[in-house]
C-alpha positions as a Markdown table, in Angstrom:
| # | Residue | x | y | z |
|---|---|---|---|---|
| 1 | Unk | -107.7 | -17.7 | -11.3 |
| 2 | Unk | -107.2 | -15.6 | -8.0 |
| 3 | Unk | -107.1 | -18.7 | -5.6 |
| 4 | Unk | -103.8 | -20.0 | -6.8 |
| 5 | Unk | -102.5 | -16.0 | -6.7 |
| 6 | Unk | -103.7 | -16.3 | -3.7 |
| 7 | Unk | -102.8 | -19.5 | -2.1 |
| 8 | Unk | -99.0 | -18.6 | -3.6 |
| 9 | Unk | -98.5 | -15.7 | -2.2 |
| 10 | Unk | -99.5 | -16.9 | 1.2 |
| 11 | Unk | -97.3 | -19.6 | 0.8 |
| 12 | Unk | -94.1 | -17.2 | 0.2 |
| 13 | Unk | -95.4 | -14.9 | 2.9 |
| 14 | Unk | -95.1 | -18.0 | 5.2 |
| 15 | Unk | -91.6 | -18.7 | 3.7 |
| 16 | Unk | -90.6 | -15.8 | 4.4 |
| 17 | Unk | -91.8 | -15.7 | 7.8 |
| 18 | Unk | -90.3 | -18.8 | 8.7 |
| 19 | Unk | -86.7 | -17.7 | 7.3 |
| 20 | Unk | -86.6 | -13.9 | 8.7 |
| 21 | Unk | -87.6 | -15.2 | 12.6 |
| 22 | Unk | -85.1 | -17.6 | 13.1 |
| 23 | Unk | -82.5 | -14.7 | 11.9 |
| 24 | Unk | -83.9 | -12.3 | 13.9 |
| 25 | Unk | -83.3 | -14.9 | 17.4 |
| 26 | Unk | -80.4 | -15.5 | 15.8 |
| 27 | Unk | -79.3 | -11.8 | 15.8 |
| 28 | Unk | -80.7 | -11.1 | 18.9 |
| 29 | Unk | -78.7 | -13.2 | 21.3 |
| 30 | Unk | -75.1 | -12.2 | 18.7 |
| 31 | Unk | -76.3 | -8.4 | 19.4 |
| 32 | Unk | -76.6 | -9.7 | 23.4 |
| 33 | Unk | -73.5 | -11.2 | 23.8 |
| 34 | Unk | -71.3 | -8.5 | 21.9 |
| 35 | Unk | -73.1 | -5.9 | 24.6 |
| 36 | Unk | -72.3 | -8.0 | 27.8 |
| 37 | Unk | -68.0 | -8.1 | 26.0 |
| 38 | Unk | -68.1 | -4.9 | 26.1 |
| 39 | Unk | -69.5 | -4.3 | 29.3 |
| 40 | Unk | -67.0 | -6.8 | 30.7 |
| 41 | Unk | -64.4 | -4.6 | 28.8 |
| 42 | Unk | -66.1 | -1.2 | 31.0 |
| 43 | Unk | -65.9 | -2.8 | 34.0 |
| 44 | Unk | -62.8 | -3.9 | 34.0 |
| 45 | Unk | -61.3 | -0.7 | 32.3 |
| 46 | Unk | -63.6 | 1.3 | 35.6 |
| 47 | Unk | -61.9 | -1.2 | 38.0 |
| 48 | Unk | -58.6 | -0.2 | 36.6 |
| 49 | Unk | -59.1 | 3.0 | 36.7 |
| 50 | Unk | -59.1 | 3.4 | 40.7 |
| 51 | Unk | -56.8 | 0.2 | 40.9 |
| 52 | Unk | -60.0 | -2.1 | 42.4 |
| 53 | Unk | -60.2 | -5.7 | 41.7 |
| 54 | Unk | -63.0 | -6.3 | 39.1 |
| 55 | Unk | -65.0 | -10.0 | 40.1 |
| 56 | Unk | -64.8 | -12.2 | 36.9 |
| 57 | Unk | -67.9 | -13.8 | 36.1 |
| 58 | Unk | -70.1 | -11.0 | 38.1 |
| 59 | Unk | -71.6 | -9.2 | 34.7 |
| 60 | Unk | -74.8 | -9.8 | 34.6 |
| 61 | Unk | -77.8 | -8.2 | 32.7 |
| 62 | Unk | -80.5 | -6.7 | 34.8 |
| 63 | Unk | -82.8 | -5.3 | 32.4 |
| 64 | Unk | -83.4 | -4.8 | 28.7 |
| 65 | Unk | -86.2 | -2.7 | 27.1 |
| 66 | Unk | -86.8 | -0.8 | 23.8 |
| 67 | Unk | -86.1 | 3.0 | 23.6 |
| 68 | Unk | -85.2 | 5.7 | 21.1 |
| 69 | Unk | -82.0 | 6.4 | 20.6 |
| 70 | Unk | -80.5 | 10.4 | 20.5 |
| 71 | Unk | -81.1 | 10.0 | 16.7 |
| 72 | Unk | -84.5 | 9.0 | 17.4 |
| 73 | Unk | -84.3 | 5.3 | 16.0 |
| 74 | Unk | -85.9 | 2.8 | 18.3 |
| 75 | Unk | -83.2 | 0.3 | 20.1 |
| 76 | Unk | -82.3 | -1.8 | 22.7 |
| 77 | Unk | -81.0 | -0.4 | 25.8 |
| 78 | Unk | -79.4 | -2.7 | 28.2 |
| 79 | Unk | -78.8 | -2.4 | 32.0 |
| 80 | Unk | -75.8 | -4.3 | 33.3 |
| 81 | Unk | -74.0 | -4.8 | 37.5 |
| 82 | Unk | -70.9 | -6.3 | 37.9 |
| 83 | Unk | -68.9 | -6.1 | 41.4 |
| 84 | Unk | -65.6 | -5.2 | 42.7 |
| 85 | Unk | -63.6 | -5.3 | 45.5 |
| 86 | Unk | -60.8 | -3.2 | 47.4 |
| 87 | Unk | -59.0 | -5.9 | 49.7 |
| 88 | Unk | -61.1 | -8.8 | 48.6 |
| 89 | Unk | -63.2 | -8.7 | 51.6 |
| 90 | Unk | -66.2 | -6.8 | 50.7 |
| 91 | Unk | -67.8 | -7.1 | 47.4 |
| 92 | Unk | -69.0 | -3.4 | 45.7 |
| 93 | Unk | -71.7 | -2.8 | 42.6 |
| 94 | Unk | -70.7 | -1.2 | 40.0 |
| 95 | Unk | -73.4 | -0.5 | 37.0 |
| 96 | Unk | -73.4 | -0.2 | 33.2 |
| 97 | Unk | -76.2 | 1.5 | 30.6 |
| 98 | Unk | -76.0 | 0.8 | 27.1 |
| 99 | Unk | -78.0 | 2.1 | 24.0 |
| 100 | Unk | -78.1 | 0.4 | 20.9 |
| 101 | Unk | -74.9 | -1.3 | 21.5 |
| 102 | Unk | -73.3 | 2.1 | 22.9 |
| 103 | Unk | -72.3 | 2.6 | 26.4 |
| 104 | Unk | -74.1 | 5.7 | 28.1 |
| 105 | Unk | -73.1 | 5.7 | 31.2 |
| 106 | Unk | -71.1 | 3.9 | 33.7 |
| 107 | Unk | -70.7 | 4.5 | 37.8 |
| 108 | Unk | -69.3 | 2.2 | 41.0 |
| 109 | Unk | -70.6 | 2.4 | 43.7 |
| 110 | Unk | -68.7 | 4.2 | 46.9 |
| 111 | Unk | -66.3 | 2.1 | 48.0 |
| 112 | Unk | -63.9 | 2.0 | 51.4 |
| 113 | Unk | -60.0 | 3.1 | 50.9 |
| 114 | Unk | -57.8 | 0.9 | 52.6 |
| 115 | Unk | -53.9 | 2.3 | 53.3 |
């Protein structure tokens, strides 16, 4: 009597399995790309800040790793560069940190003044 228990719950365990990981890639790379927008909304929103000329296409993410948030709840915290320019010559870094969706923190890189 316990083998076919058995055997079907093993089955729905597998079911489930199968349905909840293809969600979770699924929400993982929506989550991804909603962080890198609204980096690309930071940096351009840094950039017009100090009047500089944000670089289209120049976010990129440079790291991702799991930490605890201020409320203690583990997340993702992403690290994001982008670059800028002044006169169009020389290219600048500027960088982005977001936790669990949130940006953190946000600085350029010093750049030259031109008159």
């Amino acid at each position: 009597m316990r083998e076919p228990t058995t055997f079907y719950s093993a089955t729905i365990m597998s079911d489930i399995l199968l349905f909840f990981i293809p969600i979770s890639v699924i929400a993982f790379w929506w989550y991804g790309s909603q962080s890198k927008e609204h980096a690309i909304i930071e940096a351009k929103r840094l950039c017009g800040l100090d009047n500089l000329q944000f670089l289209d296409q120049t976010v990129e993410q440079q790291k991702l790793w799991i930490t605890r948030s201020k409320q203690g709840y583990l997340c993702f915290c992403r690290s994001y560069t982008f670059e800028f320019t002044t006169t169009g010559e020389q290219r600048y870094q500027g960088r982005i940190l977001m936790i669990g969706g949130k940006i953190t923190k946000s600085d350029l890189d010093v750049y030259r003044i031109h008159d």
